[in-house]
C-alpha positions in Angstrom: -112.6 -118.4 -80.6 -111.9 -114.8 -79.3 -113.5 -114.6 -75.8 -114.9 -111.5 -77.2 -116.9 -112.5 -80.0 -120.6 -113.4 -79.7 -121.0 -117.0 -80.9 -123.9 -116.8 -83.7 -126.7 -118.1 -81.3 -125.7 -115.7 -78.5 -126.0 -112.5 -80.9 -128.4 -109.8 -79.7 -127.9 -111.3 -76.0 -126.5 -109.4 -73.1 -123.4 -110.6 -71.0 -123.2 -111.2 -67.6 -119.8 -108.9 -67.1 -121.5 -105.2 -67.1 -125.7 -106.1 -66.8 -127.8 -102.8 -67.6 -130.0 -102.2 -65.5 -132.9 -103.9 -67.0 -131.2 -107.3 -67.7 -130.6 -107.0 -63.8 -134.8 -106.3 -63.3 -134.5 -109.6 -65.5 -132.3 -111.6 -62.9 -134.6 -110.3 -59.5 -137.8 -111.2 -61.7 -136.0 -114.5 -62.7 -134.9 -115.8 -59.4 -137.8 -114.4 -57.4 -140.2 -116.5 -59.7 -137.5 -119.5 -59.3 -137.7 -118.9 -56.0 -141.5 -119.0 -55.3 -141.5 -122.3 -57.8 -139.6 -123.6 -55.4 -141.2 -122.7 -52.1 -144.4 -124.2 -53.5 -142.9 -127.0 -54.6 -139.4 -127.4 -53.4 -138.3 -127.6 -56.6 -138.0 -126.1 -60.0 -135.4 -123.3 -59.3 -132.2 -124.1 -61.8 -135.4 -125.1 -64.5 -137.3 -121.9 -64.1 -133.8 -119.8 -63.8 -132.5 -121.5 -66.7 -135.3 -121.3 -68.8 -135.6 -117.5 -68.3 -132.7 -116.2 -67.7 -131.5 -117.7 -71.4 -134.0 -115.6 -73.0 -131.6 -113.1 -71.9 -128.4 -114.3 -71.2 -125.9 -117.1 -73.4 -126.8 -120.5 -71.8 -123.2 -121.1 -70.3 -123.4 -117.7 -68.2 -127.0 -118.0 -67.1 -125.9 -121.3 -65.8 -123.0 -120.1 -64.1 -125.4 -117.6 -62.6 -128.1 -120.0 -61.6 -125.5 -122.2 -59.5 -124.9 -120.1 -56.6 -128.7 -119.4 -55.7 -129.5 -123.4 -56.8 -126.8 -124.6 -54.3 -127.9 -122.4 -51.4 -131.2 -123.1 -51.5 -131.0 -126.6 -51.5 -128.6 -126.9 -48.2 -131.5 -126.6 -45.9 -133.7 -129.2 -48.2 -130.5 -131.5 -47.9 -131.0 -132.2 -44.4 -133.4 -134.9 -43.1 -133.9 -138.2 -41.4 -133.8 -140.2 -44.3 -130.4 -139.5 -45.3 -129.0 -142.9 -45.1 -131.8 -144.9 -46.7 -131.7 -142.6 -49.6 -127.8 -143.2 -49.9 -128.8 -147.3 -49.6 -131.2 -146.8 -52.9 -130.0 -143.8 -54.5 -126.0 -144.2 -54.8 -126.5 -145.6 -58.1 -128.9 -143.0 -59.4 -126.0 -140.1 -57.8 -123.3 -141.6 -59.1 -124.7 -141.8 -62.7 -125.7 -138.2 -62.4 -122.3 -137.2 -61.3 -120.3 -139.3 -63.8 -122.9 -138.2 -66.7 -122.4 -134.7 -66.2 -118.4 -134.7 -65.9 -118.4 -136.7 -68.9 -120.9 -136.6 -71.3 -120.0 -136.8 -75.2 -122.4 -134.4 -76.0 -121.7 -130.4 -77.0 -121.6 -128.3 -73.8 -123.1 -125.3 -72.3 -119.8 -123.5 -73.3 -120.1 -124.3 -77.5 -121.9 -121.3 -78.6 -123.4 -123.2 -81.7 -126.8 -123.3 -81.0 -127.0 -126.9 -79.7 -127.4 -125.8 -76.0 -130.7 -123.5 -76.4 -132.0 -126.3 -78.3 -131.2 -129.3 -76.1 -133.2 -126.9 -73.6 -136.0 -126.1 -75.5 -136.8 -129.3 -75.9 -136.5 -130.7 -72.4 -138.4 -128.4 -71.5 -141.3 -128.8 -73.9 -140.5 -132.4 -73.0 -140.8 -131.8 -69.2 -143.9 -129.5 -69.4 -145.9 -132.0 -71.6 -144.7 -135.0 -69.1 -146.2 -133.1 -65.7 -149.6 -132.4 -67.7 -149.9 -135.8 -68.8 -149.3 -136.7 -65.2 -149.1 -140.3 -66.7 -149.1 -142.9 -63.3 -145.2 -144.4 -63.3 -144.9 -148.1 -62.5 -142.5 -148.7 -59.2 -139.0 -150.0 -60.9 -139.1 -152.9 -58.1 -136.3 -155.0 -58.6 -134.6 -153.1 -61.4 -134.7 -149.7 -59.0 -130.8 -149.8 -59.4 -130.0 -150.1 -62.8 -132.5 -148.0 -63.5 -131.4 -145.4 -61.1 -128.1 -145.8 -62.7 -129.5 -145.2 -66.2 -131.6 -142.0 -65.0 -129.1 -140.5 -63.5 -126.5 -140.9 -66.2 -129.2 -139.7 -68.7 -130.2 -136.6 -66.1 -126.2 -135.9 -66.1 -125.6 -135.9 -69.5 -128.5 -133.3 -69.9 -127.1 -131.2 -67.1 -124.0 -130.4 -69.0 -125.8 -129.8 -72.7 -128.6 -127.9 -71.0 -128.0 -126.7 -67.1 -131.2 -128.4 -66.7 -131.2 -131.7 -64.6 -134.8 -132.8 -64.3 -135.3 -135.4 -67.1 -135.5 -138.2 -66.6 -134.2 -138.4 -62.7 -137.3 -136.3 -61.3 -139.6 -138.8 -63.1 -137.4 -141.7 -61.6 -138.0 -140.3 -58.2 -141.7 -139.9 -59.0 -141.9 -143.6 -59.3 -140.4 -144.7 -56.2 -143.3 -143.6 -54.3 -141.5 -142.2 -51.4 -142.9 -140.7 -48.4 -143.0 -136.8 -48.5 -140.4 -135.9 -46.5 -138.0 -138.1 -47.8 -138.9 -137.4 -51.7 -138.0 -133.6 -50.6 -134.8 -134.9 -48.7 -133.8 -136.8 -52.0 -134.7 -134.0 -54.4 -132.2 -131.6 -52.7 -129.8 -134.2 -52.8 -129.9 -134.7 -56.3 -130.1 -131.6 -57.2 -127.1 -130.0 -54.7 -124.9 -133.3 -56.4 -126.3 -132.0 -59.8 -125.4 -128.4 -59.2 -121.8 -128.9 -58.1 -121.3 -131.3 -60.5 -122.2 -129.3 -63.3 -120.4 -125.9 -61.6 -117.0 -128.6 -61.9 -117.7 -129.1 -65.3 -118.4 -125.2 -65.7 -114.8 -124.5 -64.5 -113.4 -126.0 -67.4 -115.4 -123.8 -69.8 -113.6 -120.3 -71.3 -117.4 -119.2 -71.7 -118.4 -119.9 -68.0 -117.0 -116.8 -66.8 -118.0 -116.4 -63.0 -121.0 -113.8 -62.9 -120.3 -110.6 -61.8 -120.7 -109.6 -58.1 -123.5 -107.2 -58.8 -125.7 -109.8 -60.6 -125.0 -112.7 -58.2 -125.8 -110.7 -55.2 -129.4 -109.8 -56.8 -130.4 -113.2 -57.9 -129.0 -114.9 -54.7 -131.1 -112.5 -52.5 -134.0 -112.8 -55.3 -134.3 -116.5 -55.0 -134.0 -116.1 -51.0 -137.3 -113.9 -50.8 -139.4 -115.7 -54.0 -138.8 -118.8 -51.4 -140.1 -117.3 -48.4 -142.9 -115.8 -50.4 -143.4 -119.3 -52.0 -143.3 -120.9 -48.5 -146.0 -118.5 -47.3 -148.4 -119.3 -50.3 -147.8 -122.8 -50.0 -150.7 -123.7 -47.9 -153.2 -121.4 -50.4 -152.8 -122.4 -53.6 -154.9 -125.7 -54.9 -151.6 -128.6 -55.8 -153.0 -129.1 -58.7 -153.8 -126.1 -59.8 -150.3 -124.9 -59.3 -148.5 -127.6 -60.7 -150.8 -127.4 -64.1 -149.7 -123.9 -64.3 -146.2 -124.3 -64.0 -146.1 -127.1 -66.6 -148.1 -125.1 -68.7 -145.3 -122.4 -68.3 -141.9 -125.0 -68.8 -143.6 -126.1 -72.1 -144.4 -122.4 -73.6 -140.8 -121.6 -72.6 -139.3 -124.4 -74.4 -141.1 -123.5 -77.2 -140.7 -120.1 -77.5 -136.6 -121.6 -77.0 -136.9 -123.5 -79.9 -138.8 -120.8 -81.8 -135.9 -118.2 -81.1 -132.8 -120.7 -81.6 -134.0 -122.2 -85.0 -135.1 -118.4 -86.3 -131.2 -117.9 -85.2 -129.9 -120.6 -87.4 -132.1 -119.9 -90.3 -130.2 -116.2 -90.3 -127.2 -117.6 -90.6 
């Protein structure tokens, strides 16, 4: 396919080589909202990014934008006391994450036939309708490893159709009922091996073209200040509250996704 040409889903979209002015409003608004999300919450930032910025963008360069900022941001929430415990119950749920995204059999970000903006339409409607639900996850027990394995080869094969890795490895994490600091420490792991495995598999891609300098300066500093602002309102918003909202937000996005990619293919 000529690296020029628009693939039929991506028509009427802006590129990432030569942003106007107003698609780079888009990226700040983006990354600062990303990065608020997750100051609140520690996490949320690839979702959110992704979900916005491929209103605007074709899925494969708003991912290749959203790497940078995700991988940053998650160096700090890397670091912990619990690193080695999480590596004793987690290396199966990491390495199926890594080896799902290298390898999954499913279309990639880079296809340009529509398949991507659905795949993330619909995990987000799926992931907004799980956290209002907020349905009470049994503890895996004595299966926490194959499961682990399963959710994170499932979680990887999403990454690489979608750019979005919360489904069904966030959930997974939910259910092992860890203590605070250590759900955060294994949150930013997953999501830093997520992020670089899905920038290898990127690399490959004729589509993933690295962003421009301009637009990855703005939403790397964007995502910097929507998480100091986001670690300053943490303490004043109601949990609940917030979270409802932001589910609310994931599902309406993945609708309006779907809504937008389907009204694509029926002008075909």
């Amino acid at each position: 396919m000529d690296a020029c040409a628009a693939p039929a889903d991506d028509a009427g979209m802006e590129h990432i080589d030569g942003l106007s002015a107003a698609a780079l409003a888009w990226v700040a608004v983006t990354f600062v909202a990303a990065g608020v999300v997750k100051g609140i919450s520690g996490m949320g930032l690839p979702t959110l990014a992704m979900a916005l910025l491929s209103l605007r963008l074709p899925a494969a360069q708003a991912a290749a934008l959203m790497l940078l900022p995700a991988l940053l941001t998650n160096v700090a929430q890397c670091l912990g006391a619990h690193g080695g415990e999480l590596l004793r119950r987690l290396w199966p749920l990491w390495t199926g994450l890594v080896l799902g995204t290298l390898f999954s059999p499913l279309p990639g970000l880079g296809t340009g036939n529509g398949t991507a903006r659905i795949a993330l339409g619909v995990v987000l409607v799926g992931y907004g309708l799980f956290g209002l639900a907020r349905p009470q996850l049994p503890q895996p027990g004595r299966h926490e490893r194959w499961l682990g394995a399963v959710a994170g080869l499932l979680g990887g094969v999403m990454s690489a159709a979608t750019g979005v890795f919360v489904m069904p490895m966030v959930p997974f994490l939910q259910s092992l009922q860890l203590r605070r600091a250590a759900l955060i420490q294994a949150l930013g792991i997953s999501f830093m091996l997520a992020s670089l495995s899905l920038a290898a598999r990127l690399g490959g891609l004729e589509a993933a073209a690295p962003p421009d300098v301009a637009a990855l300066g703005v939403a790397v500093a964007a995502a910097f200040a929507g998480m100091a602002l986001g670690a300053r309102w943490r303490e004043k918003l109601p949990a609940l509250v917030f979270q409802r909202a932001l589910y609310t937000v994931f599902l309406l996005l993945g609708l309006l996704m779907l809504r937008q990619a389907f009204s694509a293919i029926a002008r075909l």
